[in-house]
N, C-alpha and C positions, 0 to 999 in steps of 0.2 A: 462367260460369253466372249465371244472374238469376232472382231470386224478390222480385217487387216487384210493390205491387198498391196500384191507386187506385178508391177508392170514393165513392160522392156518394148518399146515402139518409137517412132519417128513423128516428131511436130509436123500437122498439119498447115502451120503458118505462123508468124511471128508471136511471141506471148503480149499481151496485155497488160499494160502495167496501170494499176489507178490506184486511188484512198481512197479511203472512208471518211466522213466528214471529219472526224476526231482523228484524222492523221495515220490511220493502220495501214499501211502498202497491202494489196490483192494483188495477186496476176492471177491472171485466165489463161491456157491453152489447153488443145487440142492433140489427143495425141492418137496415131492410130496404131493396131496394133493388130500383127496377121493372127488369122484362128490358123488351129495347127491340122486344119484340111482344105483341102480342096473342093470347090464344087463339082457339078457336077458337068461342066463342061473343063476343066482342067483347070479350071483360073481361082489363085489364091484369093482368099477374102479375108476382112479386115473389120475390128471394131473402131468406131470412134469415140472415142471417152473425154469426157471434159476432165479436165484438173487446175484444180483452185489450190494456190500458197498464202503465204499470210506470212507478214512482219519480211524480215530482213530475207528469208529465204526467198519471198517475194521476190523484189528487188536483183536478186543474185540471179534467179533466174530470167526476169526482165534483161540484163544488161549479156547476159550469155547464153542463153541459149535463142538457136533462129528456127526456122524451117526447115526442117530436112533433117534436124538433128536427133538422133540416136539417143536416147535417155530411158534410163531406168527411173522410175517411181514408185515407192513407199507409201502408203498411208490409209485411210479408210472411205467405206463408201457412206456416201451422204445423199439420204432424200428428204429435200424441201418443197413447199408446195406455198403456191401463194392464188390471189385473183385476181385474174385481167381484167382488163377495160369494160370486158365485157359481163363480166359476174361470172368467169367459170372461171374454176379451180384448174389449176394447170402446178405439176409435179415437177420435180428437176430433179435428176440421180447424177451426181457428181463423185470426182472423187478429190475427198481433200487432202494432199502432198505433206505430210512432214516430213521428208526426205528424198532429193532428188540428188540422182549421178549423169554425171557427165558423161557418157561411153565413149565420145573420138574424140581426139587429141585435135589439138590447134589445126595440123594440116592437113588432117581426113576430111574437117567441115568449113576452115577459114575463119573458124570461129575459136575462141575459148577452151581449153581443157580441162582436164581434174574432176572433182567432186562438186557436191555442196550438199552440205545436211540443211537440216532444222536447227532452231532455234540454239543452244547452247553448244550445240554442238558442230556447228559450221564449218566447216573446210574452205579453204582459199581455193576459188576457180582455178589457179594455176598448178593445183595440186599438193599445195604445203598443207599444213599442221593446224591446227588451232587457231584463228587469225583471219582477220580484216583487212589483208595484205591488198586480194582484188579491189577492191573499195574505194574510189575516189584516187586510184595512186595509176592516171593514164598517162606515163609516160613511155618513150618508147622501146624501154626493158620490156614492157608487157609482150611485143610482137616479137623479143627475140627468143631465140631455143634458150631456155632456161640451163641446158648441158653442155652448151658450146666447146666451155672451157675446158671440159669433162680431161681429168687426169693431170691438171695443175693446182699447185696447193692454192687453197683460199685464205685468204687473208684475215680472221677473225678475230677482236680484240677479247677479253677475259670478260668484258663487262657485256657484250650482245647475247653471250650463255646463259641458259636458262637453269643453270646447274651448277 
């Protein structure tokens, strides 16, 4: 059996960052995403789909992604059901992310670039390798072009290789 779903649309509004009482990071956003016709007065239309992260992936996308932004989504569809206030059962079809991409670079959205996977597999917002580079490290390297220097040697010591 397979329940796997790849998505490519723009956030409806900022994500959601919260916990769970035992400390797990959630985000919640919104993302829409065009059908590939038209109706029938010419005008494109659009799904809105909820998407839920969990743990650090969470968090990654809380602090970079905003509204308006362009992202690819990974992951599978989830239906829960619970009862309101009222005694009726009320369903939720979500979709839950273990892998989201960044699609526009720092100055298509004034935001963030790069990737971010899931769990073990996490990529650095700014587009590096392996690494918790994004994470706690705001200073104001983050807002410059990371290629500035582009075509001067860099200065590496023997012991910063990972090799």
């Amino acid at each position: 059996m397979l329940n796997r779903v790849i998505l490519i649309g723009r956030l409806t509004k900022d994500p959601e960052l919260r916990y769970t009482p035992s400390g797990v990071a959630v985000t919640q956003f919104t993302l829409a995403v065009d059908r590939p016709f038209t109706s029938q007065g010419g005008e494109r239309e659009a799904d809105f789909l909820p998407i839920v992260t969990w743990r650090q992936l969470a968090e990654t996308c809380a602090n970079y992604l905003r509204k308006g932004r362009l992202t690819a989504v990974e992951g599978r569809v989830q239906v829960r059901n619970y009862e309101n206030n009222e005694g009726k059962r009320v369903y939720v079809t979500e979709i839950v992310a273990d892998n989201v991409r960044f699609l526009e670079s720092n100055r298509d959205s004034g935001n963030g670039g790069g990737n971010s996977g899931g769990g073990m597999r996490e990529e650095s917002p700014f587009g590096g390798g392996n690494s918790n580079s994004g994470r706690g490290n705001n200073n104001s390297r983050n807002n410059q072009d990371p290629f500035s220097d582009d075509g001067k040697p860099i200065d590496i010591s023997d012991d910063d290789l990972p090799f």
